[in-house]
C-alpha positions as a Markdown table, in Angstrom:
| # | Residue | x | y | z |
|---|---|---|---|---|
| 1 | Unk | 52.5 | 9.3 | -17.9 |
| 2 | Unk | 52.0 | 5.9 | -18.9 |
| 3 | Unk | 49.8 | 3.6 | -16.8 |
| 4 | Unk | 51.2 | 0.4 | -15.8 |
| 5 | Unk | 50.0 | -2.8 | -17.5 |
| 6 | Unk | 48.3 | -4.4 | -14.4 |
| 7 | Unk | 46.3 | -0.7 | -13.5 |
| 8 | Unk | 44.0 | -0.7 | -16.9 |
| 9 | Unk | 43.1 | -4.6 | -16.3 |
| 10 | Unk | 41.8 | -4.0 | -12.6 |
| 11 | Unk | 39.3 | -1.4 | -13.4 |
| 12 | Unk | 37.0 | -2.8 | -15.3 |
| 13 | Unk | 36.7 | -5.7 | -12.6 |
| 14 | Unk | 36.3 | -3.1 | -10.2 |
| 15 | Unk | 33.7 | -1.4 | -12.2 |
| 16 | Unk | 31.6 | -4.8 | -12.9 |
| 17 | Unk | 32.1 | -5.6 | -9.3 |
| 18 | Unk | 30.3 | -1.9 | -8.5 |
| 19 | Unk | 28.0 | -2.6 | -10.9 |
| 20 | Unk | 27.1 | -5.6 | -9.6 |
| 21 | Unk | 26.4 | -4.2 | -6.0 |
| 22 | Unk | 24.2 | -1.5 | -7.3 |
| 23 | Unk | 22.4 | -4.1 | -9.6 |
| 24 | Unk | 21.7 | -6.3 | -6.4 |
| 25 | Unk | 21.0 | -3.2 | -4.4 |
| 26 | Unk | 18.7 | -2.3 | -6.5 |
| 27 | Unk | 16.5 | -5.4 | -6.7 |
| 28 | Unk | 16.3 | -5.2 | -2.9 |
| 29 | Unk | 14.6 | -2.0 | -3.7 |
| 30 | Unk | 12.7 | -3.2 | -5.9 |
| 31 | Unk | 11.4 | -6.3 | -3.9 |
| 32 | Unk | 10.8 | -4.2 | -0.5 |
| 33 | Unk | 8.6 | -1.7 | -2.9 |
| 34 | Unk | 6.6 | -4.1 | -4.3 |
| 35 | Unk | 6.4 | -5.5 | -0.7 |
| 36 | Unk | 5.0 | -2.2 | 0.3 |
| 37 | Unk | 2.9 | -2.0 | -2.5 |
| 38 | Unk | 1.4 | -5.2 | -2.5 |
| 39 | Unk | 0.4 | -4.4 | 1.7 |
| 40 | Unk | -1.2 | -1.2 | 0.6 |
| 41 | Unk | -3.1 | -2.5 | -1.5 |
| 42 | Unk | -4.3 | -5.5 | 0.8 |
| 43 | Unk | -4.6 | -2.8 | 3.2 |
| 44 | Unk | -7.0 | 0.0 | 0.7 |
| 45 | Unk | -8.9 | -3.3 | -0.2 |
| 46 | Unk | -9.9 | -3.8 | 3.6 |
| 47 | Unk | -10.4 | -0.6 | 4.1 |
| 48 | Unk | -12.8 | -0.2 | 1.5 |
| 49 | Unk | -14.7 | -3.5 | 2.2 |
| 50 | Unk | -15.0 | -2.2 | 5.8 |
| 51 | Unk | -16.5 | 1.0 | 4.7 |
| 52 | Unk | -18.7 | -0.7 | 2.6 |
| 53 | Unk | -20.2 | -3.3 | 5.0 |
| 54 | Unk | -20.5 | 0.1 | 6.8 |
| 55 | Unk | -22.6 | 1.7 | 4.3 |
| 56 | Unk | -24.8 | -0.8 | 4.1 |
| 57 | Unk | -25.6 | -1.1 | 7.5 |
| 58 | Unk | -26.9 | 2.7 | 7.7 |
| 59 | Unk | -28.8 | 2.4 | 3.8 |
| 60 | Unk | -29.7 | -0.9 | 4.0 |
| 61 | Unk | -32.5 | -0.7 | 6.6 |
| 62 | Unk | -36.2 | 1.2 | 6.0 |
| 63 | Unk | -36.6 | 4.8 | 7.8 |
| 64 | Unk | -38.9 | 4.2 | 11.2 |
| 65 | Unk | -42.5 | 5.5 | 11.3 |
| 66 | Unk | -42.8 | 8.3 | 12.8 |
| 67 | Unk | -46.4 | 8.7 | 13.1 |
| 68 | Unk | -46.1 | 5.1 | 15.5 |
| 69 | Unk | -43.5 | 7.0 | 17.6 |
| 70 | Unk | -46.0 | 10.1 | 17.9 |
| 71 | Unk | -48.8 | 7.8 | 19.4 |
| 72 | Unk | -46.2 | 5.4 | 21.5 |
| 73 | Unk | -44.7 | 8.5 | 23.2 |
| 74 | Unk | -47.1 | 10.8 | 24.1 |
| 75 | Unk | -44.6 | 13.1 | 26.3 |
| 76 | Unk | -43.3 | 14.4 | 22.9 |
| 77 | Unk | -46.8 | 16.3 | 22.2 |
């Protein structure tokens, strides 16, 4: 069974042209991950500024005085 002379020269065309899809494929992958990536970590970043300013808005302040609250508010007694 021999192969004919034209068969063995189209294959490896066919193969560098397969090649080249997945190669191209696959750095649309790769630029839609890093996409992703690079939103999720804008995104965490926010997220943790936001709970930060958060924070500090419930430890940043002193604790009230009671005792002033007692004396204001004599319908607690």
């Amino acid at each position: 069974m021999a192969a004919s002379p034209g068969s063995g020269s189209a294959n490896p065309r066919k193969f560098s042209e397969k090649i080249a899809l997945h190669t191209q494929r696959q750095a649309e992958e790769t630029r839609a991950f890093e996409q992703l990536m690079t939103d999720l970590t804008l995104s965490r970043v926010q997220f943790q500024k936001l709970q930060q300013l958060r924070l500090t808005q419930y430890h940043g302040g002193s604790l009230p005085n009671v005792s002033q609250l007692r004396s204001s508010a004599p319908e607690f007694q």
